[in-house]
Biopython code that builds the backbone (N, CA, C, O; Angstrom):
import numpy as np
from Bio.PDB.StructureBuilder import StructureBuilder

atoms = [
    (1, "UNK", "N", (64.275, 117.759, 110.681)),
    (1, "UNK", "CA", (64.509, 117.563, 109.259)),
    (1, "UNK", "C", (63.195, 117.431, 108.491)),
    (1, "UNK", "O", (63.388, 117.750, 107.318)),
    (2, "UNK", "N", (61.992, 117.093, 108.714)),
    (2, "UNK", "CA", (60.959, 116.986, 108.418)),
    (2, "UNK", "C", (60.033, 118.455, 107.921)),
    (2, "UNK", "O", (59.141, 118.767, 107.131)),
    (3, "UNK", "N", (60.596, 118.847, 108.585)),
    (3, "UNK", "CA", (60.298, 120.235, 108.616)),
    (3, "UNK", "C", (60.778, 120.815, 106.792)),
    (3, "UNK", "O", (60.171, 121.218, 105.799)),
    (4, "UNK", "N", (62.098, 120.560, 107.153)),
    (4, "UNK", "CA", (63.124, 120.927, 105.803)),
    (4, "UNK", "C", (62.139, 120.003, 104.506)),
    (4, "UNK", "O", (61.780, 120.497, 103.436)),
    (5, "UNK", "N", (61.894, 118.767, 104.912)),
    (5, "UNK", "CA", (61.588, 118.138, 103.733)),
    (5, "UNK", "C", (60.155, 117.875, 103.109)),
    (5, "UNK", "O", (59.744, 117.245, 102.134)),
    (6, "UNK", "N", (59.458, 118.807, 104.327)),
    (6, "UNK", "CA", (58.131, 119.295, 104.053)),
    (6, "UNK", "C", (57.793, 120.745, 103.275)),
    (6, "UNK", "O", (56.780, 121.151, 102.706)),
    (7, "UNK", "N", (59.053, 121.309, 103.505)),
    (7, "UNK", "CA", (59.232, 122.897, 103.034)),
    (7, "UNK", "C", (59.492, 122.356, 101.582)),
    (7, "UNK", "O", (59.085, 123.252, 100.841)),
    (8, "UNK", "N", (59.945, 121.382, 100.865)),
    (8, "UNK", "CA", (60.696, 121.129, 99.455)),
    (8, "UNK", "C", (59.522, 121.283, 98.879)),
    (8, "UNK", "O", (59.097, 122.135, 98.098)),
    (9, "UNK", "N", (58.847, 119.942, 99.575)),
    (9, "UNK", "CA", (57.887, 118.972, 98.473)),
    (9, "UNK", "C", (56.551, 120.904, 98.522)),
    (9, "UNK", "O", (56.135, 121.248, 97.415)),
    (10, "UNK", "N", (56.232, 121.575, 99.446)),
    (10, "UNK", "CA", (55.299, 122.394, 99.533)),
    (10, "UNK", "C", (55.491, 123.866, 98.391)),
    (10, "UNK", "O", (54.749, 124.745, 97.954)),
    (11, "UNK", "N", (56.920, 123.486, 98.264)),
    (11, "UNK", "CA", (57.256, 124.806, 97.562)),
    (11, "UNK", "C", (57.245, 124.408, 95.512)),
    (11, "UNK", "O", (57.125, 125.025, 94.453)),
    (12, "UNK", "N", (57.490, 122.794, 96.077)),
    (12, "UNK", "CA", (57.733, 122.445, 93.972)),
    (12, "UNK", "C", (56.358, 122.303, 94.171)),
    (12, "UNK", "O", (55.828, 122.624, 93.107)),
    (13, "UNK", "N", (55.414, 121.950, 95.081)),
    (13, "UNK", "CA", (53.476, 121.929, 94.484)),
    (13, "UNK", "C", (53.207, 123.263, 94.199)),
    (13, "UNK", "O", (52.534, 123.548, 93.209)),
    (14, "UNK", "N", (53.789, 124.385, 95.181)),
    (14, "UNK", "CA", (53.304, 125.931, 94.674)),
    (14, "UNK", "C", (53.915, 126.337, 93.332)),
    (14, "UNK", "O", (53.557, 127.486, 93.070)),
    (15, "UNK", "N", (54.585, 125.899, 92.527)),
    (15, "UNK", "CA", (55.395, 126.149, 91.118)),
    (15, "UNK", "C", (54.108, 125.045, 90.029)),
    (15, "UNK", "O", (54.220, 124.987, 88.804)),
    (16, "UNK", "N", (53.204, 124.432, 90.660)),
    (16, "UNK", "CA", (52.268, 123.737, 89.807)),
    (16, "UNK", "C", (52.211, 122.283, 89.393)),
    (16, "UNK", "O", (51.389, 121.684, 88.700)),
    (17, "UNK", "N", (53.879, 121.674, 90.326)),
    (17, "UNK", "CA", (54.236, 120.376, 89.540)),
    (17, "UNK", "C", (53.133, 119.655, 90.384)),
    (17, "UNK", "O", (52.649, 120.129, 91.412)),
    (18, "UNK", "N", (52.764, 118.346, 89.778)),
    (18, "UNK", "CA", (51.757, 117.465, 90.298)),
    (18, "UNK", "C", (52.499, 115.794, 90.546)),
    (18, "UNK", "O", (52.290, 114.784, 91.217)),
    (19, "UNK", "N", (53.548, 116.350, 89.440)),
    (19, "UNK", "CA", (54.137, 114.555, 89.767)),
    (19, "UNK", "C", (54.435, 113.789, 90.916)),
    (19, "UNK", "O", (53.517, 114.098, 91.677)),
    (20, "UNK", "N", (55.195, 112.933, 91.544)),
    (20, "UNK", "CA", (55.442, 112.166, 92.516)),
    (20, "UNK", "C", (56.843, 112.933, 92.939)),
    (20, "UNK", "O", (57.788, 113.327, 92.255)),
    (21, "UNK", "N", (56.569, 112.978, 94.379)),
    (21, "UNK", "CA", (57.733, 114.067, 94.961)),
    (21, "UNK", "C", (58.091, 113.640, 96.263)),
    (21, "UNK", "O", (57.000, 113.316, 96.733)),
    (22, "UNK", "N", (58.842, 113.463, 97.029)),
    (22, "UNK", "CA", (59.115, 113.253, 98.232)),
    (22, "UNK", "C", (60.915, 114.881, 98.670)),
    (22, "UNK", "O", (61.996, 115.320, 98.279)),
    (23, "UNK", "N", (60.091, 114.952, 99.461)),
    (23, "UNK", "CA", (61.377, 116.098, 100.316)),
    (23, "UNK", "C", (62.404, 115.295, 100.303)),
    (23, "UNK", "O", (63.276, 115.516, 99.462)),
    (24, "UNK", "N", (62.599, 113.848, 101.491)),
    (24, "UNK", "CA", (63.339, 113.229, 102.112)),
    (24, "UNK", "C", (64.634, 112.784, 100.858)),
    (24, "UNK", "O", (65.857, 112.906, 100.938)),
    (25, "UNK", "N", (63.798, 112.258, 99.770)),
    (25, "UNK", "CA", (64.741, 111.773, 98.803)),
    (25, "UNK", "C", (65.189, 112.691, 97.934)),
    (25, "UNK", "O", (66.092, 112.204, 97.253)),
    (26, "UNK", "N", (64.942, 113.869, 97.642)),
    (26, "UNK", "CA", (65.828, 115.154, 96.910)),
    (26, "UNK", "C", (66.551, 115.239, 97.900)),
    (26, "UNK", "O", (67.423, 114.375, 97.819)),
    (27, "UNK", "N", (66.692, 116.141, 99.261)),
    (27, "UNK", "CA", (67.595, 115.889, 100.332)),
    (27, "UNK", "C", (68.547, 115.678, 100.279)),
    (27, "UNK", "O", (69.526, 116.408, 100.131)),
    (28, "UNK", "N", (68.405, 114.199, 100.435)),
    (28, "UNK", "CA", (69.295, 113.275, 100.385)),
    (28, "UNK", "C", (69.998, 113.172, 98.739)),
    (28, "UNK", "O", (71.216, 112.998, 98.783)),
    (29, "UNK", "N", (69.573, 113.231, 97.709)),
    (29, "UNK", "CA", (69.989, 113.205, 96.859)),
    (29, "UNK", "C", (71.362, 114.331, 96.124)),
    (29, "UNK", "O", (72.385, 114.107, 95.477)),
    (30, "UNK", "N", (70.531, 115.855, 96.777)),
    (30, "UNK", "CA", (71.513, 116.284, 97.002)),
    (30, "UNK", "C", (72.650, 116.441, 97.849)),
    (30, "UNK", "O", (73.418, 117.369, 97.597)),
    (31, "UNK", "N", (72.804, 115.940, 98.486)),
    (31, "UNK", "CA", (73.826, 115.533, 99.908)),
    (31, "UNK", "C", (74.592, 114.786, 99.301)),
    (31, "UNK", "O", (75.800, 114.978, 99.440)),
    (32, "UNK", "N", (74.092, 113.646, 98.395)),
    (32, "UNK", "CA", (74.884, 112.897, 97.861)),
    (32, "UNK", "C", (75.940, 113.221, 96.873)),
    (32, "UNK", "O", (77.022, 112.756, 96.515)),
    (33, "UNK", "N", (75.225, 114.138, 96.608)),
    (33, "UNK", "CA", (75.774, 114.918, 94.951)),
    (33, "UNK", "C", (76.838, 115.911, 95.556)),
    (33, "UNK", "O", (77.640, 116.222, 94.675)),
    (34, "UNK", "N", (77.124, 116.536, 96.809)),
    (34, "UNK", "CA", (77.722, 117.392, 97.006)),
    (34, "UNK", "C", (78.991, 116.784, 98.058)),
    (34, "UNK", "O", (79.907, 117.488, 98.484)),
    (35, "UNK", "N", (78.851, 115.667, 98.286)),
    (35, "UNK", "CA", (79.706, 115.799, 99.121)),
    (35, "UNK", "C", (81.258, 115.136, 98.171)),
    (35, "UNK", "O", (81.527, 114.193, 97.428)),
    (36, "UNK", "N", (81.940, 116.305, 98.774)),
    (36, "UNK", "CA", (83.265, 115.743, 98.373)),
    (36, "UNK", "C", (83.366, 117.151, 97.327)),
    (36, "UNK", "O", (84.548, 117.229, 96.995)),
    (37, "UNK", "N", (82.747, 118.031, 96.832)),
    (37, "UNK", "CA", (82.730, 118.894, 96.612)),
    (37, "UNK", "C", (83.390, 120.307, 97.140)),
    (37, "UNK", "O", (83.475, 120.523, 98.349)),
    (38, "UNK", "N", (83.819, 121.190, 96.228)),
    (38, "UNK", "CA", (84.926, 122.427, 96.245)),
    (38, "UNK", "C", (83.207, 123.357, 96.759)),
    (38, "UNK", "O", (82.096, 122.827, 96.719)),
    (39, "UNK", "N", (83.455, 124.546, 97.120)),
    (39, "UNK", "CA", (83.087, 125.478, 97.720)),
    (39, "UNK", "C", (82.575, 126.122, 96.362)),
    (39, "UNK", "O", (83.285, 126.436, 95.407)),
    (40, "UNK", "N", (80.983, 126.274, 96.489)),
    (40, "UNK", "CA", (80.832, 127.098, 94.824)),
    (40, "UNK", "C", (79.255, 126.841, 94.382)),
    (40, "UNK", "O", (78.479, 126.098, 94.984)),
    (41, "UNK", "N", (78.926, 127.692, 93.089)),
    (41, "UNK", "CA", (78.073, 127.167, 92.496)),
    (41, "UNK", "C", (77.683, 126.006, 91.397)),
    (41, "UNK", "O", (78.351, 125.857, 90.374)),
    (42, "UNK", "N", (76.768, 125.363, 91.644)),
    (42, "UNK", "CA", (76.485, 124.100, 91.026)),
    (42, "UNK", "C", (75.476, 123.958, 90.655)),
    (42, "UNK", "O", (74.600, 124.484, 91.342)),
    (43, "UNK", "N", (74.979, 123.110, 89.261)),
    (43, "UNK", "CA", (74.100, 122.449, 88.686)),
    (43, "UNK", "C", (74.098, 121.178, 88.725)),
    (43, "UNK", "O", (75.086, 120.683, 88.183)),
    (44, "UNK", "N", (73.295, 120.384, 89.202)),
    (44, "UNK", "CA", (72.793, 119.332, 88.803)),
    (44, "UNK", "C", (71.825, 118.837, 88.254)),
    (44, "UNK", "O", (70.768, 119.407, 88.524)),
    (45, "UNK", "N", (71.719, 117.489, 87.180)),
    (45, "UNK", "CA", (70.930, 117.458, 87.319)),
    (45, "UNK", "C", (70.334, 116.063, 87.458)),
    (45, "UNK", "O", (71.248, 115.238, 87.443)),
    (46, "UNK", "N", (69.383, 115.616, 87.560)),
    (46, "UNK", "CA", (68.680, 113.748, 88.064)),
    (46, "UNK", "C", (67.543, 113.667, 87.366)),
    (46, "UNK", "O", (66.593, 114.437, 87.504)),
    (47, "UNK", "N", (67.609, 112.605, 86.490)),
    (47, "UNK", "CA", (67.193, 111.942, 85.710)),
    (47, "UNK", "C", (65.680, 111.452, 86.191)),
    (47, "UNK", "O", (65.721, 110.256, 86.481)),
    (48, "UNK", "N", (64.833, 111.819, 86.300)),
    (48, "UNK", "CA", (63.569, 110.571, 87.436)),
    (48, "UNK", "C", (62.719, 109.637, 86.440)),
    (48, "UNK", "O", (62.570, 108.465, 86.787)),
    (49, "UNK", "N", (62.221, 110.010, 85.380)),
    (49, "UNK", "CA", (61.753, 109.112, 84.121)),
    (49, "UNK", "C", (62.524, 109.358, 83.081)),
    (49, "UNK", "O", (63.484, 110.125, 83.146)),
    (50, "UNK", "N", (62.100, 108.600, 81.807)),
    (50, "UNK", "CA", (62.351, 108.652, 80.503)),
    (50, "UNK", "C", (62.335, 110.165, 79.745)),
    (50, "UNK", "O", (63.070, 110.552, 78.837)),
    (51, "UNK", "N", (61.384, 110.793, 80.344)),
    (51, "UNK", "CA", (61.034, 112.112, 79.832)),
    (51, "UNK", "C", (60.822, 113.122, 80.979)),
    (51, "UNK", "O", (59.997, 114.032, 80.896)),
    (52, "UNK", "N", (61.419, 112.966, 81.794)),
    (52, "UNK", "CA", (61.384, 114.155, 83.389)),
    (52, "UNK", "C", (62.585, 114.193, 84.205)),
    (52, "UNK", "O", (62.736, 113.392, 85.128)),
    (53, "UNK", "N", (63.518, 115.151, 83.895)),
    (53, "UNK", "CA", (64.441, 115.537, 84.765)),
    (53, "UNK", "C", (64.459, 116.542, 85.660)),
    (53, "UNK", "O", (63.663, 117.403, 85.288)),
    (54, "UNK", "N", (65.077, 116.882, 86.822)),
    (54, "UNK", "CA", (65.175, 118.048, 87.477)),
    (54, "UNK", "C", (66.406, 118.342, 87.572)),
    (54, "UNK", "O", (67.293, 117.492, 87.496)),
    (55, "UNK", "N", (66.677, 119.969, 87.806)),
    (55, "UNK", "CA", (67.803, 120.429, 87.875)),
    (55, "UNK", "C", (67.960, 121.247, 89.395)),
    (55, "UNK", "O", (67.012, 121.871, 89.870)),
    (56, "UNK", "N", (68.822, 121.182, 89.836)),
    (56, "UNK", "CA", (69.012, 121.636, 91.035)),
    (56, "UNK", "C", (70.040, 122.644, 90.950)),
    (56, "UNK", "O", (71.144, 122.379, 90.473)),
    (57, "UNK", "N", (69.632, 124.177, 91.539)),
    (57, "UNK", "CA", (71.002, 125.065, 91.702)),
    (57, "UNK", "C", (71.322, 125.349, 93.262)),
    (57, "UNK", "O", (70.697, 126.017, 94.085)),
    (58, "UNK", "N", (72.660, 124.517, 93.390)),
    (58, "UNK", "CA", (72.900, 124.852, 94.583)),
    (58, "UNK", "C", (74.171, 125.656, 95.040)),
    (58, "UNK", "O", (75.055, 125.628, 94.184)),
    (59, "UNK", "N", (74.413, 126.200, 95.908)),
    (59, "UNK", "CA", (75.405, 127.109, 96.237)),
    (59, "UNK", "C", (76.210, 125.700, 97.448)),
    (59, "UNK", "O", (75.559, 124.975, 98.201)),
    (60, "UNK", "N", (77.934, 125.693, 97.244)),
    (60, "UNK", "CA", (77.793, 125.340, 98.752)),
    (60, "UNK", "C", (78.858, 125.625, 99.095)),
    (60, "UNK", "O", (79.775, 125.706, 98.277)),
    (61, "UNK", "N", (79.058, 125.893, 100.611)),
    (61, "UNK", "CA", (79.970, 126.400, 101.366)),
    (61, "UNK", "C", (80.715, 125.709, 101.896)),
    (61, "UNK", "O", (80.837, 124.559, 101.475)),
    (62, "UNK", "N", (81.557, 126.201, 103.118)),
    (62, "UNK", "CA", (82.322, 125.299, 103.725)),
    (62, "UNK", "C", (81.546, 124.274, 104.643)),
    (62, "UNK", "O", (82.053, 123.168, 104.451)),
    (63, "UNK", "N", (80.729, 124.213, 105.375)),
    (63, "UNK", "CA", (79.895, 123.801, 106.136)),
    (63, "UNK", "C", (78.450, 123.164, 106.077)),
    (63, "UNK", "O", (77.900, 122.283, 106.738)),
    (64, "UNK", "N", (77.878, 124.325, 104.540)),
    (64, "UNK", "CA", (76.470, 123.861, 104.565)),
    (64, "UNK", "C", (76.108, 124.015, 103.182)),
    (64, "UNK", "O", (77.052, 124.067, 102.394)),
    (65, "UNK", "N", (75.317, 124.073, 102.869)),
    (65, "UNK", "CA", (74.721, 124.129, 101.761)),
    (65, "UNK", "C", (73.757, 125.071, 100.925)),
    (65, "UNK", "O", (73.654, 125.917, 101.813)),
    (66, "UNK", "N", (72.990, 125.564, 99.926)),
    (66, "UNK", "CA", (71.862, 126.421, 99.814)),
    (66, "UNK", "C", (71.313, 126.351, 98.617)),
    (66, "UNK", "O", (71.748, 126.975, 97.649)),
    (67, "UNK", "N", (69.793, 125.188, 98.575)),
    (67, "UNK", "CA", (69.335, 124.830, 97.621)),
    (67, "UNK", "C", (68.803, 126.074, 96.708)),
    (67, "UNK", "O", (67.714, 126.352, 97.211)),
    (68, "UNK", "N", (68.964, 126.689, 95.947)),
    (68, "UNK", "CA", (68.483, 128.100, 95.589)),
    (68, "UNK", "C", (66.927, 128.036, 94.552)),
    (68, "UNK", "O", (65.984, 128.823, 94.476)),
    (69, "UNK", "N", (67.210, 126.736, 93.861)),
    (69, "UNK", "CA", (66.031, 126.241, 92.741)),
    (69, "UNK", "C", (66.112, 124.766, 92.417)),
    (69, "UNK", "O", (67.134, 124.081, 92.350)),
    (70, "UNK", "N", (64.751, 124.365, 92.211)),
    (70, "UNK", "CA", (64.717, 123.583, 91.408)),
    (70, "UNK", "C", (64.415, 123.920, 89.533)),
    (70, "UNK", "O", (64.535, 125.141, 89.433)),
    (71, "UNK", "N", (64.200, 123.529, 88.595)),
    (71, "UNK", "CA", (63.411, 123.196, 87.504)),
    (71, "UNK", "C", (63.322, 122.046, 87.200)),
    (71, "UNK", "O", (64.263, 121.254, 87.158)),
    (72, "UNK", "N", (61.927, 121.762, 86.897)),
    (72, "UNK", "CA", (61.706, 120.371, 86.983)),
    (72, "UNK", "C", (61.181, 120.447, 85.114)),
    (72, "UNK", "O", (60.199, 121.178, 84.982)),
    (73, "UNK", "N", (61.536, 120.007, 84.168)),
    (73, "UNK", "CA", (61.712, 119.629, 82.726)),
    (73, "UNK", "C", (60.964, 118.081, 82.552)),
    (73, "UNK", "O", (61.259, 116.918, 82.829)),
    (74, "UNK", "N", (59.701, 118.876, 81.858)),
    (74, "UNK", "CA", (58.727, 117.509, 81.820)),
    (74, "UNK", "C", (58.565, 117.734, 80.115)),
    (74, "UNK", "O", (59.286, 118.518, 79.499)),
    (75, "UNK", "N", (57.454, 116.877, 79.447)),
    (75, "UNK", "CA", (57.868, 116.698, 78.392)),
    (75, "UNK", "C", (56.912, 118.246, 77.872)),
    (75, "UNK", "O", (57.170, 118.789, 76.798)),
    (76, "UNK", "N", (55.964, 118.719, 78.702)),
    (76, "UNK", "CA", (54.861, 119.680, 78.190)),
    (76, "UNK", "C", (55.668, 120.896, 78.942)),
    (76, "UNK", "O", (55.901, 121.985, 78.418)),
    (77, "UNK", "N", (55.957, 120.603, 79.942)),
    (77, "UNK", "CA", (56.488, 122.405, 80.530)),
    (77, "UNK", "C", (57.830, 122.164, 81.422)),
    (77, "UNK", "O", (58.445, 121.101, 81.504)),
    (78, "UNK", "N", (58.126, 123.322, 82.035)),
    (78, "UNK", "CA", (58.914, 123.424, 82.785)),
    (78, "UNK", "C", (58.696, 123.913, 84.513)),
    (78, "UNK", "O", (58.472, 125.116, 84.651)),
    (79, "UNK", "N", (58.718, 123.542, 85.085)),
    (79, "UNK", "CA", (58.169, 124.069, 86.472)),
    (79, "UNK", "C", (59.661, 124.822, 87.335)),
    (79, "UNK", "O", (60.807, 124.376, 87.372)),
    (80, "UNK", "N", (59.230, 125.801, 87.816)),
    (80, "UNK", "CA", (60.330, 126.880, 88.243)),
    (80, "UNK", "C", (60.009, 126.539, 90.120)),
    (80, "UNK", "O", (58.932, 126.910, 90.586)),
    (81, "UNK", "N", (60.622, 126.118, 90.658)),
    (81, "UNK", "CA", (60.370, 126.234, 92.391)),
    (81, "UNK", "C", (61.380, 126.985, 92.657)),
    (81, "UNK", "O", (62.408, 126.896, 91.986)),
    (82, "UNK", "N", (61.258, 127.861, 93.692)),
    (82, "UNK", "CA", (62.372, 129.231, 93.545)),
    (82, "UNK", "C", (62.520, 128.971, 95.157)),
    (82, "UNK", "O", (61.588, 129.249, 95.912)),
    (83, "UNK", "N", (63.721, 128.432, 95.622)),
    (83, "UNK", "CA", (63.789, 128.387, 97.348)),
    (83, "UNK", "C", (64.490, 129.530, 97.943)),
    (83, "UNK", "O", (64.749, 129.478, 99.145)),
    (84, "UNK", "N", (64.870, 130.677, 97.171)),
    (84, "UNK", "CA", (65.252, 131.733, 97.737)),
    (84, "UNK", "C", (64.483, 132.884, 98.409)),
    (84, "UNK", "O", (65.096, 133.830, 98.903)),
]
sb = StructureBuilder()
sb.init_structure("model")
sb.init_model(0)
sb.init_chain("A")
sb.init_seg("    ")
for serial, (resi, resn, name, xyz) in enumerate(atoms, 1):
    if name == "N":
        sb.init_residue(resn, " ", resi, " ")
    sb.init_atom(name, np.array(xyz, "f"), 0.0, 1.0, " ", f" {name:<3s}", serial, name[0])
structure = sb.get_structure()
């Protein structure tokens, strides 16, 4: 799993974001957000400051899941991490 949550945090630094990031807790965050969930596409999105949200597009299936993007919405830009 480390692996997975080293691939997150490596791919939102290559999109330019600099803020405070951890793999383990998006992850998990989305896991949280999906379970109990119909088969499909989804937006979310999580709040992290006053002025910085991210949005997550995920696909999910019967079984698993497929984080496709982040955008991370700061107060100066927008950062695009593309996991496809």
């Amino acid at each position: 799993m480390e692996e997975i949550y080293q691939a997150i945090e490596e791919t939102i630094r290559a999109a330019g974001y600099e803020g405070p990031i951890k793999g383990e807790d998006i992850y998990e965050e989305i896991c949280d957000e999906i379970e109990d969930k119909e088969p499909g596409a989804y937006v979310f999105m999580s709040k992290k400051t006053d002025d910085t949200f991210f949005e997550y597009k995920i696909q999910i299936f019967e079984d698993q899941f497929n984080l496709s993007a982040i955008d991370i919405h700061t107060p100066n830009r927008i950062f695009h991490a593309d996991f496809d």
